[in-house]
C-alpha positions in Angstrom: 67.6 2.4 213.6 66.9 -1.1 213.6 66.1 -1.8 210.1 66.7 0.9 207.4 64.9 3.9 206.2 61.9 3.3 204.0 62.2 4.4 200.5 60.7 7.8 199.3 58.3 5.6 197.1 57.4 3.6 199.8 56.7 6.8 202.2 54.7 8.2 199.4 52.7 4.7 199.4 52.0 4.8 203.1 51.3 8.6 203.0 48.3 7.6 205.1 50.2 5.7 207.8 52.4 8.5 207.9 50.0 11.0 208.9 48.5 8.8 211.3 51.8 8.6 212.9 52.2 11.7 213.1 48.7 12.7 214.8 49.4 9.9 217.4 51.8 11.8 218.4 49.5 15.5 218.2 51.6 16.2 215.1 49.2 18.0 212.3 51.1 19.5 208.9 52.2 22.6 210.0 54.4 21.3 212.8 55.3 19.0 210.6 56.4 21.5 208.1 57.9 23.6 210.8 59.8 20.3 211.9 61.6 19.2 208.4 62.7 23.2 207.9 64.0 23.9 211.5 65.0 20.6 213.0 65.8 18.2 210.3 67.1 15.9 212.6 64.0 15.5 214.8 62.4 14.6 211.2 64.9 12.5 210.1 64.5 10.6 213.3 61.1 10.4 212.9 61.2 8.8 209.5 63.5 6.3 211.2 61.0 5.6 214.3 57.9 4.9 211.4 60.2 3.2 209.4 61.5 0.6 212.3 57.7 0.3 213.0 56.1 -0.3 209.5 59.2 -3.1 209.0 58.6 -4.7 212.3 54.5 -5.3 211.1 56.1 -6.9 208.0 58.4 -8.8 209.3 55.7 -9.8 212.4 53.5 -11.1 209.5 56.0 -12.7 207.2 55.9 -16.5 206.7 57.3 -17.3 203.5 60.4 -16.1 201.5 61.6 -16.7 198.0 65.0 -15.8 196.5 65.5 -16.7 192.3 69.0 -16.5 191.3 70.4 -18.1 187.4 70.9 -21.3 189.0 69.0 -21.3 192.6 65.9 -21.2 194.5 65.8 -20.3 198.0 62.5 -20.8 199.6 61.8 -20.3 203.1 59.4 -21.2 206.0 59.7 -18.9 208.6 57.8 -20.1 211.4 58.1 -19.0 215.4 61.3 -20.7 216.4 63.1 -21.4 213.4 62.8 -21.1 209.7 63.0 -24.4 207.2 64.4 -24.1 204.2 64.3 -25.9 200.5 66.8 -24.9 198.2 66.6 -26.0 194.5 69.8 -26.0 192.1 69.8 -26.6 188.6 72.6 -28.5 187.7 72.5 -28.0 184.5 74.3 -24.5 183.8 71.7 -23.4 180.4 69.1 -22.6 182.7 68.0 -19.9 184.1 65.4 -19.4 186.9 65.2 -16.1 186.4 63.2 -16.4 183.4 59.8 -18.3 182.8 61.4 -21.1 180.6 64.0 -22.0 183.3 60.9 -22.5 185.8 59.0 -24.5 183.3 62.7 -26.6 182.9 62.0 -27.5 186.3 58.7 -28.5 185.9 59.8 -31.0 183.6 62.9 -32.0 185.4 62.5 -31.8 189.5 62.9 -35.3 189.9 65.7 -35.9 187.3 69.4 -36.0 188.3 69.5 -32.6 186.7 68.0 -30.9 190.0 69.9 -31.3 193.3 66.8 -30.7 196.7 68.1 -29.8 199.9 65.9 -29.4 202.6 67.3 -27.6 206.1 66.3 -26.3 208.8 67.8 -24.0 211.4 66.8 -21.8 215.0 66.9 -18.3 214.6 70.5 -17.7 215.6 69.3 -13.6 216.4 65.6 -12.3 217.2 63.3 -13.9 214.4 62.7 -10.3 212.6 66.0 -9.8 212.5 67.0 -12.8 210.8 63.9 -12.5 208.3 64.9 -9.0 207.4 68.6 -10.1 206.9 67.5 -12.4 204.2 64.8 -9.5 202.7 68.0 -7.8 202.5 69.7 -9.8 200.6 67.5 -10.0 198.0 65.0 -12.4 199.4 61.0 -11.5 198.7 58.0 -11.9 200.8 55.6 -14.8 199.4 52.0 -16.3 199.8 54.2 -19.6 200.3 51.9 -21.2 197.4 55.7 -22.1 195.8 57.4 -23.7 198.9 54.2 -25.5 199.9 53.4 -27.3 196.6 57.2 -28.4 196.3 57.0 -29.1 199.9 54.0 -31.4 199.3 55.8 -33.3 196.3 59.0 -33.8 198.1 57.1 -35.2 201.5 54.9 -37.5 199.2 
């Protein structure tokens, strides 16, 4: 497996998908039935080969990452080659990103000495998916990019 296994809720999201799957490959219930009860492993790796392939269309289609932690925010450009980065740290150690006042505090502070702005930008050291799903999994989120655009905007201006 390339990625990981999707989660039970996230099967039961792409129920649709799943089926479809399964039909491309002249799958219909009952085999399917027959499959998980007499060889569980041919199922298991089929949840694995859908899985691999509903990450890789994520990850194919992902251009912006965000990760919020107390003091930190990761935001990330993830373009063909390599993936820029701005990282915002709160220097002062009351507040919290995690909540809606410690994004306001920035608001009010970005440009004070209380907010250290570090821009970067690095090749992909492994494949481009690969790298994006290594930050996903450590606890980085998909985004519209709206966040690292506007404070892209500011910090270019």
């Amino acid at each position: 497996m390339k990625y990981k296994r999707l989660t039970k809720e996230q099967f039961e999201a792409l129920h649709q998908e799943f089926s479809n799957f399964l039909a491309t490959q002249a799958i219909d219930k009952a085999e399917w039935d027959s499959i998980k009860t007499n060889k569980p492993e041919v199922a298991e790796q089929e949840l694995d080969v859908f899985s691999d392939l509903i990450w890789e269309g994520v990850l194919k289609n992902a251009n912006y990452l965000e990760h919020f932690s107390k003091n930190h925010i990761f935001l990330f450009h993830c373009q063909e080659k390599l993936i820029q980065s701005i990282v915002l740290k709160a220097l002062n150690p009351e507040v919290n990103f995690l909540e809606k006042e410690g994004l306001q505090w920035l608001s009010d502070n970005m440009f004070t000495e209380t907010v250290e702005i570090h821009l970067g930008k690095k090749e992909y050291e492994a494949e481009r998916n690969t790298a994006i799903f290594d930050l996903i999994s450590q606890g980085a989120i998909l985004s519209d990019g709206q966040l690292y655009l506007q404070i892209n905007g500011i910090i270019q201006s």
